[in-house]
Structure formats: structure tokens, C-alpha cells
N, C-alpha and C positions, 0 to 999 in steps of 0.2 A: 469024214463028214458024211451025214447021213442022208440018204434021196431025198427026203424030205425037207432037209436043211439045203441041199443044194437048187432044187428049183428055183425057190424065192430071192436067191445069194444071184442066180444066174440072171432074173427076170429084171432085179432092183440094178446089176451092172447093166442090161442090156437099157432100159430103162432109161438109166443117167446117160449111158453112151451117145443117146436120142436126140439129146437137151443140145447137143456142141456136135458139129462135125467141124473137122482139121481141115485147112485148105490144104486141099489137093494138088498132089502133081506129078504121079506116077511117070514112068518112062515109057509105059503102055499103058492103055483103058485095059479097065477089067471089065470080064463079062457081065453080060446086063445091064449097064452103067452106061450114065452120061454123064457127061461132064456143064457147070457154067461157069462164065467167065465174068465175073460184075471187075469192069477198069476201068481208070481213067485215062485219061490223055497222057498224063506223068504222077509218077509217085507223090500225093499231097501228105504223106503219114495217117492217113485217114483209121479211125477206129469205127468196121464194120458192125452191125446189128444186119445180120439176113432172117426175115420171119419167110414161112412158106405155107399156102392152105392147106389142111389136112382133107385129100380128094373127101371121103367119108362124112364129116363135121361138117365142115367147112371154116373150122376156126384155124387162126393163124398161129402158128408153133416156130419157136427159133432154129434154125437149124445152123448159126453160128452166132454168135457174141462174144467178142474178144473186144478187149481193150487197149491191148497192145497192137500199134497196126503192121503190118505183112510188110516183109523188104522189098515187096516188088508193088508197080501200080495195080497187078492182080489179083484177084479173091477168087480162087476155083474152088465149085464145090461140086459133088456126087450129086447124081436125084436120078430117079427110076423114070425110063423116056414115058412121053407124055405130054401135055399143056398142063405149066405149073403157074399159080400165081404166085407172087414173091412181094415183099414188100421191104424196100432200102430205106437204112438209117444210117446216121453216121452220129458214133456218140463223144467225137469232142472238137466238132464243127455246132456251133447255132442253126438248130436246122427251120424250117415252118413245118416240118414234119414227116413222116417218109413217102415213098415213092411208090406207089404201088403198079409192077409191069408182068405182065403174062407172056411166057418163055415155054418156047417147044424144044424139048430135049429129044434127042435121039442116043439109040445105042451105041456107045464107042465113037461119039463127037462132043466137040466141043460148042456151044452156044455161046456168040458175046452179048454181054450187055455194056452197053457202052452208059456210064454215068455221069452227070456231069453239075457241078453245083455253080450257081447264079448267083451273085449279092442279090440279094432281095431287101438291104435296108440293116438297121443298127438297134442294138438292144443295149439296155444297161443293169448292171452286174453289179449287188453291192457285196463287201465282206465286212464282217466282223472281226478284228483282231484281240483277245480279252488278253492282258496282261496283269500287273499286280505292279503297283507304284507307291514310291516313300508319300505322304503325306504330314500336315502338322499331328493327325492323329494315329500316326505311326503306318501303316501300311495300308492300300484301298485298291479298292480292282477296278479297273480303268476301260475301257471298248474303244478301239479307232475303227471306224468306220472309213473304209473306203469305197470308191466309185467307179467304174472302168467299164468303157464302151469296147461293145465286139462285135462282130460283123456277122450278120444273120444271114444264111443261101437257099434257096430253092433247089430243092432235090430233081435231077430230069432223070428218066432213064428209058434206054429202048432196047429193045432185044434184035440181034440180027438173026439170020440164018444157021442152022447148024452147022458146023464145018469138020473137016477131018480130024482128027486127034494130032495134037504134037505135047509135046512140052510146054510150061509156061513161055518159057527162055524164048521160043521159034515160035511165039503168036506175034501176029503183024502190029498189034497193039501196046505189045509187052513195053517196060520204062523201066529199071533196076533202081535209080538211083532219088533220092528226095532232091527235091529243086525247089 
């Protein structure tokens, strides 16, 4: 591969690498690094959206989105120490919208943010089901419609104090298991 081709090859991986960071949870911090902690109380299967402001812009960029949610009540992630703003979502709870909280990282700590979601009331959900059914003139496409109430939450979140680096596992927060 030619300098030329490799620049662009390198800039387009670093690029998408940008879009997603992996929760974290080395067995040490690495240099220059801080660590945050967005958890709840116990594991709800929650599917994170973490946006963060770009100091520069100021516009908000994802720095995870997964849809599968994490086996612990934790969500660690990387960010350069600092006051960062952050703003929480969760994408298969009904939310009124995300959370937006300002969080000091330090180098080679942990910051918790403690999250925590509120009913806030009920929304209703219709589907479409299309199918294909015998009729007197021979076969006809049919829609059941259904209806289903779901529970709408209020996103809270607060940022505590930096704290020393451990493990997920050894935060005083930590939950392993769905309840």
C-alpha cells in the first residue's frame, strides 16, 4: 500500500474508532486517561446513548451507542481530564429525553455518575401486523393493529467526586446481575 493510500485508510479507521468507545475496564488506568462511571443502583438491562460536547464546537458527538446493554449496572468510559459535558439516554426505556450533567475527570480516576430513572407517566405504542388472508376472492392482505401502554421515566443524573481507580467489580456501586 502506497503513503498515499495509507493516510486516508488510517484517518477514515481513526475516524469511525471516534463514533463508539467500548466500556471500559482495564486492571489499571492508562496514562493521560480518566476514567467515568454512568450506574445505577442495580443492573436494569439499560441500552446506553452517551453524547459528549466537543470542547472546540461545542456540538454534542456520541462517544458510545450500543444497543446491547453491558452485564454490569456500569457504563465506564475513557475522556481526556477536564469538565466535560455529557448528555444520557437510554434507547429501550421511554424516556422524556436525555439528561444532560457536567463531570470533572481527572487523570487515572474514576468519576461516578449516579443515574437514576423516575416514572414520569404512560405513553401509548400502536403496531401494525400486515399478513395475507383467504378471502371469498381468493387471498387479501389484512393489518391488525395493536395497542400497548408503556411506562415513560425521567432521566436524573449527578456527577460525584473523582475517585481512585479500581476495577468495575471493586466500585462501591458496582451490581453484576439483572433484577
Amino acid at each position: 500500500m502506497t503513503g498515499a493510500i495509507r493516510l486516508p485508510v488510517a484517518l477514515a479507521c481513526l475516524a469511525l474508532a471516534g463514533c463508539h468507545t467500548a466500556d471500559l475496564n482495564p486492571p489499571a488506568p492508562r496514562a493521560n486517561t480518566g476514567y467515568v462511571d454512568f450506574y445505577t443502583d442495580k443492573n436494569l438491562d439499560l441500552s446506553w446513548e452517551i453524547k459528549r460536547t466537543k470542547e472546540k464546537t461545542g456540538e454534542m458527538r456520541a462517544v458510545f451507542s450500543e444497543f446491547n446493554p453491558p452485564a454490569e449496572n456500569i457504563l465506564r468510559l475513557a475522556a481526556p481530564a477536564g469538565k466535560h459535558r455529557y448528555a444520557v439516554w437510554i434507547k429501550n426505556v421511554a424516556t422524556t429525553g436525555p439528561q444532560l450533567v457536567v463531570v470533572q475527570v481527572a487523570n487515572a480516576m474514576v468519576t461516578p455518575v449516579h443515574v437514576t430513572l423516575k416514572r414520569s407517566g404512560t405513553t401509548s405504542v400502536e403496531s401494525k401486523e400486515y399478513s395475507f388472508r383467504g378471502s371469498a376472492k381468493g387471498y387479501g392482505r389484512g393489518a391488525k393493529i395493536t395497542s400497548e401502554e408503556h411506562a415513560v421515566f425521567d432521566i436524573s443524573a449527578a456527577a460525584g467526586n473523582p475517585q481512585d481507580y479500581q476495577p468495575k467489580q471493586r466500585m462501591p456501586y458496582f451490581s453484576p446481575t439483572a433484577n
